[in-house]
Each structure stands twice: as C-alpha cells, then as structure tokens.
MDAnalysis code that builds the backbone (N, CA, C; Angstrom):
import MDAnalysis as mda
import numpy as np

u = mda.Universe.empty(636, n_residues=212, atom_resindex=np.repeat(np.arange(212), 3), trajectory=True)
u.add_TopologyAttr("name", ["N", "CA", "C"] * 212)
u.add_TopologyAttr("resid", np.arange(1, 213))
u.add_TopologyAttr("resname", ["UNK", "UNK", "UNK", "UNK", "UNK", "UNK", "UNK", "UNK", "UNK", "UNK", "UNK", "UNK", "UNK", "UNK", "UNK", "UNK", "UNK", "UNK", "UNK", "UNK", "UNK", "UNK", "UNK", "UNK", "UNK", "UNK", "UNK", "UNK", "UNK", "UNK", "UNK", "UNK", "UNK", "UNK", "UNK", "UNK", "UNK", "UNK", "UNK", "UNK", "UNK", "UNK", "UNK", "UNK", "UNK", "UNK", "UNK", "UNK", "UNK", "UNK", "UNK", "UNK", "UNK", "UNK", "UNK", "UNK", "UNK", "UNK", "UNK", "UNK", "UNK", "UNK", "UNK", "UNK", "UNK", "UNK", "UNK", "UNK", "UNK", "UNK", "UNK", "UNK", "UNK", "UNK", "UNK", "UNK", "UNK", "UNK", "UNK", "UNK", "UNK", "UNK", "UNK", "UNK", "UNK", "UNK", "UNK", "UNK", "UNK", "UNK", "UNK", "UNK", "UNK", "UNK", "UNK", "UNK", "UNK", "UNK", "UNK", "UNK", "UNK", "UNK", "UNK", "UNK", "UNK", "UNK", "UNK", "UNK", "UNK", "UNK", "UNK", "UNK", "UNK", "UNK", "UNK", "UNK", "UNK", "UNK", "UNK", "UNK", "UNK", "UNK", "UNK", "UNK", "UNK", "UNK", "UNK", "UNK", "UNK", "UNK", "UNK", "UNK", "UNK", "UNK", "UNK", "UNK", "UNK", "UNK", "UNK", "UNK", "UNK", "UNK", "UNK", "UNK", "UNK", "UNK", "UNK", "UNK", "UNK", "UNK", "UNK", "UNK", "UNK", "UNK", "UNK", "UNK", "UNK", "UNK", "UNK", "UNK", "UNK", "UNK", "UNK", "UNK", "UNK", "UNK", "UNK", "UNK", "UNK", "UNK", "UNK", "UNK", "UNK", "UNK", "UNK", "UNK", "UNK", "UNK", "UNK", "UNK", "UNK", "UNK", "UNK", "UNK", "UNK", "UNK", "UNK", "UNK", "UNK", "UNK", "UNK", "UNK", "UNK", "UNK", "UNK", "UNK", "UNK", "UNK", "UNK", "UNK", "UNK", "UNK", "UNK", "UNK", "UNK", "UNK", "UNK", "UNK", "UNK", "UNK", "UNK", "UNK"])
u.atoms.positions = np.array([
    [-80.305, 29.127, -20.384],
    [-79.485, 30.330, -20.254],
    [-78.849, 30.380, -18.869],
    [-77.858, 30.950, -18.451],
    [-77.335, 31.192, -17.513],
    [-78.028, 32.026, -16.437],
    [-77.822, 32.195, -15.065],
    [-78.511, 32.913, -14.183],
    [-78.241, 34.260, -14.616],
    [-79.384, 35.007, -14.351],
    [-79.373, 36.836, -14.350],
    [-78.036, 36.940, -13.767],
    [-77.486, 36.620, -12.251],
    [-76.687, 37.246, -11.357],
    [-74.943, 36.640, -12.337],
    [-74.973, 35.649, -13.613],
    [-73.897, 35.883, -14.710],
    [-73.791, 36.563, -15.710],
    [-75.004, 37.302, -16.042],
    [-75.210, 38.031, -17.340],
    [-74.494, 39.234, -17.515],
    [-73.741, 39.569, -18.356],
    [-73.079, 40.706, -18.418],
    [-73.279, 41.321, -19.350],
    [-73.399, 40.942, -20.656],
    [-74.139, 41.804, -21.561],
    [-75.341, 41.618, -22.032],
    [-76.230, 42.592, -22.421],
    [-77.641, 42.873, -22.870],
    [-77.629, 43.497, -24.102],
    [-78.442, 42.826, -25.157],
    [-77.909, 43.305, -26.597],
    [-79.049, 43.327, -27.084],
    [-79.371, 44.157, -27.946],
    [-80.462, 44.476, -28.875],
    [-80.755, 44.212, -30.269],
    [-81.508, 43.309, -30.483],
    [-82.962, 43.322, -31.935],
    [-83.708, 44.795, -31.937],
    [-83.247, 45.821, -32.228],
    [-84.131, 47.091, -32.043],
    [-83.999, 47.543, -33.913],
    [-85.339, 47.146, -33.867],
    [-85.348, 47.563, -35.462],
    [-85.512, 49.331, -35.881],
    [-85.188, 49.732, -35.108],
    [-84.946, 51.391, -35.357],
    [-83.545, 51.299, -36.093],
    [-82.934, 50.274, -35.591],
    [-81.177, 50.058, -35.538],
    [-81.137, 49.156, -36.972],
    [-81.862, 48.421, -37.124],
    [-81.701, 47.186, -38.418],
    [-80.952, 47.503, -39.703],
    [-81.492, 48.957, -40.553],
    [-81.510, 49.487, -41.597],
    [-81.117, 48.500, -42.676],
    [-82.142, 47.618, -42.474],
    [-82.965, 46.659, -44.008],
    [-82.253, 45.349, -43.186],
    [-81.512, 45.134, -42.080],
    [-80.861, 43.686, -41.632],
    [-81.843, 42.926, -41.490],
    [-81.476, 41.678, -41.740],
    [-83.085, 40.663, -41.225],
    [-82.373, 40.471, -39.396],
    [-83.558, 40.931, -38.424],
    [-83.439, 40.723, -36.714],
    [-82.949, 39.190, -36.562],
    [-83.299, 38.342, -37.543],
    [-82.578, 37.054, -36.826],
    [-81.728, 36.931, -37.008],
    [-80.709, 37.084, -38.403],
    [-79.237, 36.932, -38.540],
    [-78.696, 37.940, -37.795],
    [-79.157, 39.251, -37.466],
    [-78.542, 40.241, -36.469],
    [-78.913, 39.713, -34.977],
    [-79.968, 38.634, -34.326],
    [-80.048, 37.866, -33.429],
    [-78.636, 36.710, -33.600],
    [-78.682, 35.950, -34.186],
    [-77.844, 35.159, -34.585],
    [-75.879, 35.843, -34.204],
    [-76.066, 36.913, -34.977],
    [-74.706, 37.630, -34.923],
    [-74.419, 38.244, -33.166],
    [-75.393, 38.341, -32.330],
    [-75.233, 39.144, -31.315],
    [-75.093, 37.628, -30.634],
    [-76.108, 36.699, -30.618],
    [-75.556, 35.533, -29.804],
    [-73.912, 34.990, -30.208],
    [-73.257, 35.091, -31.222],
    [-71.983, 34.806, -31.806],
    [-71.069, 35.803, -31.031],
    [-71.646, 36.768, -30.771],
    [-70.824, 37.271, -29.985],
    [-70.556, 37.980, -28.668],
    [-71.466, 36.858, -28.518],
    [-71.493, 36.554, -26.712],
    [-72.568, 37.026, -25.681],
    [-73.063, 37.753, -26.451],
    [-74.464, 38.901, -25.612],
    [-75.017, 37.487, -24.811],
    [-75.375, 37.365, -23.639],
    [-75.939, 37.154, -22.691],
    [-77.828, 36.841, -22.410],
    [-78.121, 38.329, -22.942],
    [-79.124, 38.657, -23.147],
    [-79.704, 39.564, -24.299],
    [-80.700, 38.708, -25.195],
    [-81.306, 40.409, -26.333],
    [-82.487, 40.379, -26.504],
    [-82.945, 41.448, -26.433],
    [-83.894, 42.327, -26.026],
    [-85.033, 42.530, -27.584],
    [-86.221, 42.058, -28.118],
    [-86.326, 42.078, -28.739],
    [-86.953, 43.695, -28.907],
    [-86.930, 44.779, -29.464],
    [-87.201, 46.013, -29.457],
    [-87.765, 46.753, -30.648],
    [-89.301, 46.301, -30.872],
    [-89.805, 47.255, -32.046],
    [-90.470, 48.103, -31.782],
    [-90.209, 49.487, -32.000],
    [-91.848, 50.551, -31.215],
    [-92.344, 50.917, -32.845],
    [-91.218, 50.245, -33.456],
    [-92.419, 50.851, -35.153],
    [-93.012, 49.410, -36.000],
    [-93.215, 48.704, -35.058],
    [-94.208, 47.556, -35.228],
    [-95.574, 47.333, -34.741],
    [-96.125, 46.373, -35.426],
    [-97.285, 45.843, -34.531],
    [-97.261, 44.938, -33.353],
    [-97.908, 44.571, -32.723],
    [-97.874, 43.452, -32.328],
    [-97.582, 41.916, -32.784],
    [-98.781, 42.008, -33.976],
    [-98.574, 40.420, -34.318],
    [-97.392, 40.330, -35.454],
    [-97.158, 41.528, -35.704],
    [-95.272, 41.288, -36.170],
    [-94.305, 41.346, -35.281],
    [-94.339, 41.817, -34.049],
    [-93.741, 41.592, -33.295],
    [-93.417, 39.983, -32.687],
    [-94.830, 39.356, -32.327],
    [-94.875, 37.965, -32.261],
    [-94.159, 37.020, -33.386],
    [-94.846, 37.600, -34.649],
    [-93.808, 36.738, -35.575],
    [-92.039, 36.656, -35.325],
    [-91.773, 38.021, -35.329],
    [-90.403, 38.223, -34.838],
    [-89.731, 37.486, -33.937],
    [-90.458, 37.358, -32.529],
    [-89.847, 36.497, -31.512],
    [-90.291, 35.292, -31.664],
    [-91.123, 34.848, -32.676],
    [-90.945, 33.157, -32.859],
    [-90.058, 33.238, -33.932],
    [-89.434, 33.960, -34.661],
    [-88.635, 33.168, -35.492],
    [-87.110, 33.546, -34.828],
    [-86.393, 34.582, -34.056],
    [-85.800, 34.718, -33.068],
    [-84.996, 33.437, -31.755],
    [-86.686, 33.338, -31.192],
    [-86.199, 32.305, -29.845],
    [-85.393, 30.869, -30.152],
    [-85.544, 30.288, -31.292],
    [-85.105, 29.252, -31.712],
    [-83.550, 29.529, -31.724],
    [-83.213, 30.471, -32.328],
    [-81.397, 31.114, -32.320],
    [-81.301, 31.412, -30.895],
    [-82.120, 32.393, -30.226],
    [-81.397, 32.362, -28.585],
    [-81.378, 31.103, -27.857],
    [-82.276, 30.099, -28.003],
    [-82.696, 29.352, -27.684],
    [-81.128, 28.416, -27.413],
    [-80.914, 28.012, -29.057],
    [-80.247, 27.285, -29.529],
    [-78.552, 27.879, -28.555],
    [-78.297, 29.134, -28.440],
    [-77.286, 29.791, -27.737],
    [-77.154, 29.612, -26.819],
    [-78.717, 29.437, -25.557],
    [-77.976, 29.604, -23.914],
    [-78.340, 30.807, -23.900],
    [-79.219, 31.732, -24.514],
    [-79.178, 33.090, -24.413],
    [-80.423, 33.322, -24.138],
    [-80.959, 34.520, -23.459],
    [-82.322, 34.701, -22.591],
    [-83.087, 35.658, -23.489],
    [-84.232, 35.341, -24.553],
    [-84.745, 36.522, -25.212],
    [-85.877, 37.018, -24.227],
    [-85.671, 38.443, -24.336],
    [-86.143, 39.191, -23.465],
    [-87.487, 40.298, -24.868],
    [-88.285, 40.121, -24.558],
    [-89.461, 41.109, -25.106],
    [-90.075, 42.518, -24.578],
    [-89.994, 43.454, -25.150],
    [-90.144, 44.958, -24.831],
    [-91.480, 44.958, -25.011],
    [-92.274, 45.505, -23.768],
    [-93.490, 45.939, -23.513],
    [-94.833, 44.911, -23.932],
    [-94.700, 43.989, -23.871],
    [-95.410, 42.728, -24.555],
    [-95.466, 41.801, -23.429],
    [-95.861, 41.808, -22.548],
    [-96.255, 40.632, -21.505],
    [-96.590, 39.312, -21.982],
    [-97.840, 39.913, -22.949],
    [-98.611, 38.485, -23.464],
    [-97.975, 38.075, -24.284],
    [-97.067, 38.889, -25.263],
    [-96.465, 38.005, -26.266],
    [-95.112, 37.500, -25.835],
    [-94.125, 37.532, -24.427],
    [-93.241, 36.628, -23.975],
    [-93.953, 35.604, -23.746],
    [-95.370, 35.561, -23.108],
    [-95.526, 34.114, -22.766],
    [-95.954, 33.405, -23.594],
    [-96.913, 34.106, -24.839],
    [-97.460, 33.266, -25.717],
    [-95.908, 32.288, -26.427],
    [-94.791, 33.212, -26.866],
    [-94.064, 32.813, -26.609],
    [-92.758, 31.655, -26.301],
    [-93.199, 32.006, -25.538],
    [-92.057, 31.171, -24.260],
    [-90.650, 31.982, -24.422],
    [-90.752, 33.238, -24.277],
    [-89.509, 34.065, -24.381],
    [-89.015, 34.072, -22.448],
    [-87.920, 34.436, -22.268],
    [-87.547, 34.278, -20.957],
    [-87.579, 35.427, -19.702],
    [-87.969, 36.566, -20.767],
    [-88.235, 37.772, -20.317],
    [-89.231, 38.493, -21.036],
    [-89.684, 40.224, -19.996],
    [-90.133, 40.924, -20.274],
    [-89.811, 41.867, -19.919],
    [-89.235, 43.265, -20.610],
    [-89.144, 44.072, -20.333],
    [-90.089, 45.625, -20.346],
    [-90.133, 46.086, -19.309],
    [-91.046, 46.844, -19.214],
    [-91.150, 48.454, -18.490],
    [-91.308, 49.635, -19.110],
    [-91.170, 51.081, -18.427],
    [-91.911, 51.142, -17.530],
    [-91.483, 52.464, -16.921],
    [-92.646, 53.071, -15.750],
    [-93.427, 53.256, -15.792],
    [-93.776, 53.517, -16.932],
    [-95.073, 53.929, -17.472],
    [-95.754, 52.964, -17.874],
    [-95.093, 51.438, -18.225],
    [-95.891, 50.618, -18.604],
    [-96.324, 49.866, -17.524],
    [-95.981, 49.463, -16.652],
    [-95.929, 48.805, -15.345],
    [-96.495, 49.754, -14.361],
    [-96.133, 50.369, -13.726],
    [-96.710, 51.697, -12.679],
    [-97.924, 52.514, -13.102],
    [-97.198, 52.887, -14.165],
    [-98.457, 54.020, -14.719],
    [-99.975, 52.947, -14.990],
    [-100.047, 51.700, -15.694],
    [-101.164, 51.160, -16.025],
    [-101.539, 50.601, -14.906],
    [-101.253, 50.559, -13.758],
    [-101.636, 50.049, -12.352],
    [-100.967, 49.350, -12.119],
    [-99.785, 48.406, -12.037],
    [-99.712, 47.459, -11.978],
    [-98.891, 47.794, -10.533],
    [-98.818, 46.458, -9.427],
    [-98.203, 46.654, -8.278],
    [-96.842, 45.941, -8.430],
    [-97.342, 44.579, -8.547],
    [-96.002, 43.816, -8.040],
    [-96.248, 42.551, -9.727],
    [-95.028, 42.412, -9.908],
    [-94.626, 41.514, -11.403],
    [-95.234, 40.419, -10.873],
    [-96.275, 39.738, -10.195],
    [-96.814, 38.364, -9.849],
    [-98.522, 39.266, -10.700],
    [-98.800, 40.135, -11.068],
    [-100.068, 40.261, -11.646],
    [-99.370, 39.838, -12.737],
    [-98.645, 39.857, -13.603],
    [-98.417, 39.692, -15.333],
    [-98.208, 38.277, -14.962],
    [-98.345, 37.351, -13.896],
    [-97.572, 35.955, -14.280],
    [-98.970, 35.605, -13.132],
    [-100.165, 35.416, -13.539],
    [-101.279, 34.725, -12.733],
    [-101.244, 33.565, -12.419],
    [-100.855, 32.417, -13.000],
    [-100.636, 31.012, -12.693],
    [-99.200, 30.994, -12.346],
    [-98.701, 31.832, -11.920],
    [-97.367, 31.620, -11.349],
    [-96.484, 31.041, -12.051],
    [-96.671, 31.288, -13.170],
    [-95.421, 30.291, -14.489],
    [-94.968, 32.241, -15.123],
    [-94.157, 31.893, -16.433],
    [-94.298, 32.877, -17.373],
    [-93.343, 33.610, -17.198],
    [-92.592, 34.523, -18.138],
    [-91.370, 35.056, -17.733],
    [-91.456, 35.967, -17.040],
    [-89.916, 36.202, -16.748],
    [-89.082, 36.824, -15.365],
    [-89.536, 38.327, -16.309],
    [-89.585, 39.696, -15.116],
    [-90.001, 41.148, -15.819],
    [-88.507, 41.310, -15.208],
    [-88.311, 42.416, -16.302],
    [-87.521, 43.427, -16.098],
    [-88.409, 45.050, -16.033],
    [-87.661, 45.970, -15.343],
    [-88.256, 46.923, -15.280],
    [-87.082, 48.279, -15.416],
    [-87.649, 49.380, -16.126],
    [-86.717, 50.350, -16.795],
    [-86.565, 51.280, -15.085],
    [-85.332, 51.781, -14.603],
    [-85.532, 53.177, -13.591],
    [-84.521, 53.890, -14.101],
    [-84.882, 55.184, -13.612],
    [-84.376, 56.587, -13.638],
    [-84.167, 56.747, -12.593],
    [-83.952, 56.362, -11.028],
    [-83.521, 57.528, -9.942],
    [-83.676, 56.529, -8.808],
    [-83.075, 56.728, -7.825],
    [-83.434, 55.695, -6.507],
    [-84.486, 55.352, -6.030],
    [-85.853, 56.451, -6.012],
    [-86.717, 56.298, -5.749],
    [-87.436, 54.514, -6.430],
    [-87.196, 55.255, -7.756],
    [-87.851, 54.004, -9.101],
    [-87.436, 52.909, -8.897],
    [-86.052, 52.778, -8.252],
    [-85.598, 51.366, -8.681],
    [-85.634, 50.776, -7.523],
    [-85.703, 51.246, -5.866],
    [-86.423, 50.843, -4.683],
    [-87.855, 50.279, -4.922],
    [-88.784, 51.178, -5.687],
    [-90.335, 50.584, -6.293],
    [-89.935, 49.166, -6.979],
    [-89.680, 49.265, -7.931],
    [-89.304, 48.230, -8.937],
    [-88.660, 46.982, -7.934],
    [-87.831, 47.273, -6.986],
    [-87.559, 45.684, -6.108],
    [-88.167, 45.471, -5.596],
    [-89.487, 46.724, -4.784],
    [-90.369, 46.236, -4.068],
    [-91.575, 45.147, -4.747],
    [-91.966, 45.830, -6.030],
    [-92.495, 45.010, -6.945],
    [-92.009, 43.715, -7.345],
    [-90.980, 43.301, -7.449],
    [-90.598, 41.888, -7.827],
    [-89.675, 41.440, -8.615],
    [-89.659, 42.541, -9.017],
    [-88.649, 42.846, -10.854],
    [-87.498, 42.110, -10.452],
    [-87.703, 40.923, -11.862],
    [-85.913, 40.160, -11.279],
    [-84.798, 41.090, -11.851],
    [-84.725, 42.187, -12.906],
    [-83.998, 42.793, -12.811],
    [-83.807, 44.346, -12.957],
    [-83.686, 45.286, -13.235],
    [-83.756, 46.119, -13.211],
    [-82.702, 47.346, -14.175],
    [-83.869, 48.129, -14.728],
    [-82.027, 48.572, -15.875],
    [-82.062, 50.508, -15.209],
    [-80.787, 50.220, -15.398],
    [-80.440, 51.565, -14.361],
    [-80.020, 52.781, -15.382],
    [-80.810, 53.986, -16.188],
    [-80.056, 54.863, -16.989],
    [-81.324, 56.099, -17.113],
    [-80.915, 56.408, -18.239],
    [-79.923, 56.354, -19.184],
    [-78.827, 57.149, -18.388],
    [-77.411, 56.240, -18.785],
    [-76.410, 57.018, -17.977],
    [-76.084, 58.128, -19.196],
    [-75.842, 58.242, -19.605],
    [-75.391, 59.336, -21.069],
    [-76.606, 59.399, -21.941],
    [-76.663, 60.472, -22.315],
    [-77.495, 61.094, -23.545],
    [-77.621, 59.738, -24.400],
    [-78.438, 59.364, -25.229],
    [-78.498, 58.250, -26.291],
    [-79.825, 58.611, -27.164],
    [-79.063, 58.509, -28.528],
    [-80.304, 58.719, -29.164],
    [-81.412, 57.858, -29.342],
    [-81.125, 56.598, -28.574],
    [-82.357, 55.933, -28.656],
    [-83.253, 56.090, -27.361],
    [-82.864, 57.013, -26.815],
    [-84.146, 57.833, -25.884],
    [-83.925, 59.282, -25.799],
    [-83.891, 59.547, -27.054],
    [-83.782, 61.059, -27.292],
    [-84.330, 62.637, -26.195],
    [-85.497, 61.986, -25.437],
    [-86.090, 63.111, -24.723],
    [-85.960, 62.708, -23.138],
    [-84.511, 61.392, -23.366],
    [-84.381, 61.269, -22.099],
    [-83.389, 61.820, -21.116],
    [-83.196, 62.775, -20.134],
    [-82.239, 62.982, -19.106],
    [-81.280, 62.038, -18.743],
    [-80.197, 62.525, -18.724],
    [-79.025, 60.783, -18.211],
    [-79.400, 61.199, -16.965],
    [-79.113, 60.242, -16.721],
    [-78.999, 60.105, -15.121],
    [-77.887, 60.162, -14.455],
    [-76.586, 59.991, -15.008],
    [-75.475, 60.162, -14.804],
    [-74.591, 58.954, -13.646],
    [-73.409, 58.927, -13.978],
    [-73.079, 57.886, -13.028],
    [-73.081, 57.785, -11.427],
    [-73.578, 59.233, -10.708],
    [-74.139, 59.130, -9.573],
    [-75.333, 57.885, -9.205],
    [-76.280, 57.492, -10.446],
    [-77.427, 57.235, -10.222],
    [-76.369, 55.422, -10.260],
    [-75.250, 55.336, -11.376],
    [-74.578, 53.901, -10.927],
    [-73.896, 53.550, -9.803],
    [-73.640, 55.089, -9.094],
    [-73.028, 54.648, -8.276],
    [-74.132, 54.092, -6.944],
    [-74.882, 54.937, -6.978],
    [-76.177, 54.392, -5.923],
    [-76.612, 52.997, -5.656],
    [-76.348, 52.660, -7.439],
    [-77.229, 51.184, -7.553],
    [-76.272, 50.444, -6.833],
    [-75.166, 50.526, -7.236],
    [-73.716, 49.843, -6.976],
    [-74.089, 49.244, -5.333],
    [-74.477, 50.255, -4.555],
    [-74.596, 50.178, -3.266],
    [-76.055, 49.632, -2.574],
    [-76.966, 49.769, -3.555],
    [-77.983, 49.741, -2.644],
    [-79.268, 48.429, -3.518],
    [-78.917, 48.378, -5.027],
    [-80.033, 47.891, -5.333],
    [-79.652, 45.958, -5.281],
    [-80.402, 45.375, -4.553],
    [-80.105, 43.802, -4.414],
    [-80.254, 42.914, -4.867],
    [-80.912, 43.447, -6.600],
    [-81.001, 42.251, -7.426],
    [-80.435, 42.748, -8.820],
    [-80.537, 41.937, -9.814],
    [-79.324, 42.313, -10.976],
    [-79.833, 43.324, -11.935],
    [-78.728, 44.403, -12.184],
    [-79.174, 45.687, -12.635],
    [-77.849, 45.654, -13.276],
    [-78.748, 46.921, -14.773],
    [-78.107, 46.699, -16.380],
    [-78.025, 48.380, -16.446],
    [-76.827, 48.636, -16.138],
    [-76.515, 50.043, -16.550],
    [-76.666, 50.543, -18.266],
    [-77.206, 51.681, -18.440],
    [-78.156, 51.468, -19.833],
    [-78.179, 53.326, -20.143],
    [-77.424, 53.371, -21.649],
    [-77.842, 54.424, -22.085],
    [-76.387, 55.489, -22.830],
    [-76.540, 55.045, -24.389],
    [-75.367, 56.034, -24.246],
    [-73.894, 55.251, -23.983],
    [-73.794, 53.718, -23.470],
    [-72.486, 53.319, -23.160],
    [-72.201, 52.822, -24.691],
    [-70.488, 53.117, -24.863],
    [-69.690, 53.112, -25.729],
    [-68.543, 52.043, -25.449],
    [-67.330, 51.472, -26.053],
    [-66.350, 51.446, -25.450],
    [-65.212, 52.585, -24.871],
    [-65.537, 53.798, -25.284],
    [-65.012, 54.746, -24.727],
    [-65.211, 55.235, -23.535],
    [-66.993, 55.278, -23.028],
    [-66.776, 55.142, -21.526],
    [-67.363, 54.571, -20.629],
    [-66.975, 53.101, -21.309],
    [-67.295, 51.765, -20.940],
    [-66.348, 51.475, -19.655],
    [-64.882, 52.330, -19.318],
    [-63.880, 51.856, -18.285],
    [-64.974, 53.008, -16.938],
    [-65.375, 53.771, -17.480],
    [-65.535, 54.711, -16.277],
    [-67.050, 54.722, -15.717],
    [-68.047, 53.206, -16.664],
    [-69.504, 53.359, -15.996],
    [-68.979, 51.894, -15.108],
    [-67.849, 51.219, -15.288],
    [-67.661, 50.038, -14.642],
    [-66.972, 50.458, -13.605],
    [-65.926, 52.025, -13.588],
    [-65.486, 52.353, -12.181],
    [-66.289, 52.475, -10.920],
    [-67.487, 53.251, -11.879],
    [-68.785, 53.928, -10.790],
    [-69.358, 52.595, -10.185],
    [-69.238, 51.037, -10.599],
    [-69.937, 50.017, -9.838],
    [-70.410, 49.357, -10.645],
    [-70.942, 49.223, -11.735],
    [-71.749, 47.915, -12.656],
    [-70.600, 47.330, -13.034],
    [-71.288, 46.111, -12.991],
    [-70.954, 44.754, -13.620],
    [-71.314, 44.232, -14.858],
    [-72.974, 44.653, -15.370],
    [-73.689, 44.345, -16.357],
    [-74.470, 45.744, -17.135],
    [-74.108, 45.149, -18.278],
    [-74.649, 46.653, -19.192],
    [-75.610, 46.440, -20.321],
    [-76.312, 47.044, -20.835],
    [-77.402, 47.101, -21.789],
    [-76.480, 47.937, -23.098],
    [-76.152, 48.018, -24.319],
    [-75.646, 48.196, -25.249],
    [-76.526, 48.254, -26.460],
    [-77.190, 48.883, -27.080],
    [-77.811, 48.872, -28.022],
    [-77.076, 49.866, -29.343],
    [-77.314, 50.864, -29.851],
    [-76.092, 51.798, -30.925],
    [-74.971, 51.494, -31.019],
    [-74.071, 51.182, -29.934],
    [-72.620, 51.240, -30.089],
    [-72.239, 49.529, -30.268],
    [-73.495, 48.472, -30.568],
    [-73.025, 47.090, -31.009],
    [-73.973, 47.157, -32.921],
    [-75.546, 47.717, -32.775],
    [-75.939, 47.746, -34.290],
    [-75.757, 48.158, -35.099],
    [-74.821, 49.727, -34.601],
    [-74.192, 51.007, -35.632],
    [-72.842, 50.196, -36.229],
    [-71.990, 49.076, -35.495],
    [-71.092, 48.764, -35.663],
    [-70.790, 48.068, -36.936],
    [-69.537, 47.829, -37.989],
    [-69.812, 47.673, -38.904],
    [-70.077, 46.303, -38.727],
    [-69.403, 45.624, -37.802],
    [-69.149, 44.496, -37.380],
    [-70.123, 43.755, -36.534],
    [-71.135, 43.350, -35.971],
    [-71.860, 43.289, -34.938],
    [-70.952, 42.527, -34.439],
    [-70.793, 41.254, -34.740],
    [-69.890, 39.938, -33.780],
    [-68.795, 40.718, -33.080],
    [-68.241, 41.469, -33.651],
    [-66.784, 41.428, -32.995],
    [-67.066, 43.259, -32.095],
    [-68.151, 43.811, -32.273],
    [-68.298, 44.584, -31.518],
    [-68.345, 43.930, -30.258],
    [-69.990, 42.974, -29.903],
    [-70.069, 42.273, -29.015],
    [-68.724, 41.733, -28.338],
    [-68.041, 41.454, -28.714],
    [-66.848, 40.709, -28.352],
    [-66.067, 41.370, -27.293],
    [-65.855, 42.746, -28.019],
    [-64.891, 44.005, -27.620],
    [-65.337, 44.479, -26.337],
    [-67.327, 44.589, -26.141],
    [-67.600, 44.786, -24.819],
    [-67.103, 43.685, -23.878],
    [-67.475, 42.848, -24.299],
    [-67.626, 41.131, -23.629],
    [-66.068, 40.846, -23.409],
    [-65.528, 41.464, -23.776],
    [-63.500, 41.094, -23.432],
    [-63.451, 42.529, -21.769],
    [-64.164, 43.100, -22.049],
    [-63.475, 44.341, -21.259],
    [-64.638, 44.377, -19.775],
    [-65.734, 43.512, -19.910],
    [-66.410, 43.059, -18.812],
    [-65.992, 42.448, -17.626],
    [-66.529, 42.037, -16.583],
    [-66.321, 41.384, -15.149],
    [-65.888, 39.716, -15.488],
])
C-alpha cells in the first residue's frame, strides 16, 4: 500500500451499511474505486466473525495496494496480517493503554489509528504513537448518532498543529466536501455518503476526483 502521508480516502466495510451486500464484493467495489484505505467495521458482530471477515477481505485489499484497517480488534489485525488498527478513546485510554508500542510487544504488528474529538485528544493520541489519527465527527452523522460534531474549527486546528496524518471524519458528503477541504484536510474518512450510494465505485470516484 502506499504511505499514510498519500492516502486520501478512507472507506468503509461497516456492516450497519451492507443491507444483505456480501463486505467483500462491497470491499472489492470500494478498492475499484480508489479508496486508499477500508476500515473493516462491525459493532453487530462477533469477533470470530469478524476474523472470518478480514480473512476473506485482505486478499482483495491486498491484491489492490490498499491498507485494511480493523475496528477495535488489536488481536485480530495481527492474527491477521491486516495493516491497521483502529481504535476509540475509550478503547485505548480508557482501558489503560499509554502509548501504541503496548498493542505491538515484539515490535512487529500493525500501525494504530486512534479516533479524537478536540485538541486536547489528538495532542494525547501523538503523544502516544498513533500513526494516524481521525479528526471528527465534523457534522452530525448517523453513524455516531450520540455524537457532537466537532465542527470545522476542530479541522481547522488539526490543519495547523497535528504532525502526523489525520482523516477528517463524520457526516462528509460531496456537498460539503469543498468546505471541510477549505478548513485544511487533505484526507477524509467517508462511510454513508459512499455505502448509501447506489453506486459504490463511482461514488468513491466522485470523492477521489475532488481530493488533493
């Protein structure tokens, strides 16, 4: 896959989003159309369906150049060999954790990502290690329904201050896709406005044309 500091879009396997799709041909369809990075995303799974999922998955990102990234599953990126992990405040901070070198003990194992809400969080999160960091929710989104945006003040901050690669996240559309890229990002997280689409490929596309 390409370095974090080229990635521009972040695309989602979030089976909240599927409604009956099989995740690999909708994996398949998001690498076709260009996503960068996708995120494998079940919270109404198990685990060891989850694992099944990203082994039958990584072979299509694999095959792309594309970085599969795993939600809240440490052990199952590495069991694995997924290229990421993504992970909340609550999953990382809140369960103790200090710095992303405890989830990777032999010093191998994938790169963490880590979710922030506010300057404070995402100063923690670089201090910790996090190779990248996702900056939102900038807009209301129903796939974090009880979450506060953060609004594009919080992009414009990052814009300025945070020094490793960060995924503006939440709520982005192509409608105000021109005005979270005015506030300073480069790279965005997209989940509803590429799985709702009738199209997945050529949604992807439409972000991926109007990017850096």
């Amino acid at each position: 896959m390409k370095p974090l500091s080229e990635c521009r879009l972040y695309a989602f396997v979030d089976t909240a989003y599927l409604a009956g799709r099989d995740p690999v041909e909708v994996a398949r369809q998001l690498c076709e159309g260009g996503a960068d990075l996708i995120q494998l995303r079940a919270k109404d799974r198990s685990a060891p369906e989850i694992r099944e999922m990203a082994r039958q998955i990584l072979p299509v990102t694999r095959a792309a150049g594309v970085g599969l990234v795993i939600n809240d599953y440490p052990e199952i990126a590495r069991e694995v060999g997924a290229e990421f992990c993504h992970l909340g405040q609550e999953d990382f901070f809140d369960a103790g954790h200090r710095h992303v070198s405890e989830l990777r003990p032999s010093g191998g194992g994938p790169g963490i990502g880590l979710s922030t809400h506010g300057p404070e969080q995402a100063l923690r999160a670089v201090a910790a290690g996090a190779d990248y960091v996702a900056v939102g929710p900038v807009y209301a989104t129903g796939t974090k329904p009880g979450a506060r945006p953060v609004t594009l003040e919080y992009v414009r901050w990052a814009a300025a201050h945070v020094p490793v690669p960060w995924f503006a996240i939440g709520g982005i559309t192509l409608e105000n896709l021109d005005e979270v890229l005015a506030a300073g990002a480069s790279r965005i997280c997209v989940v509803s406005a590429i799985l709702r689409a009738p199209d997945v490929v050529e949604a992807c596309r439409a972000f991926r044309r109007r990017l850096p």
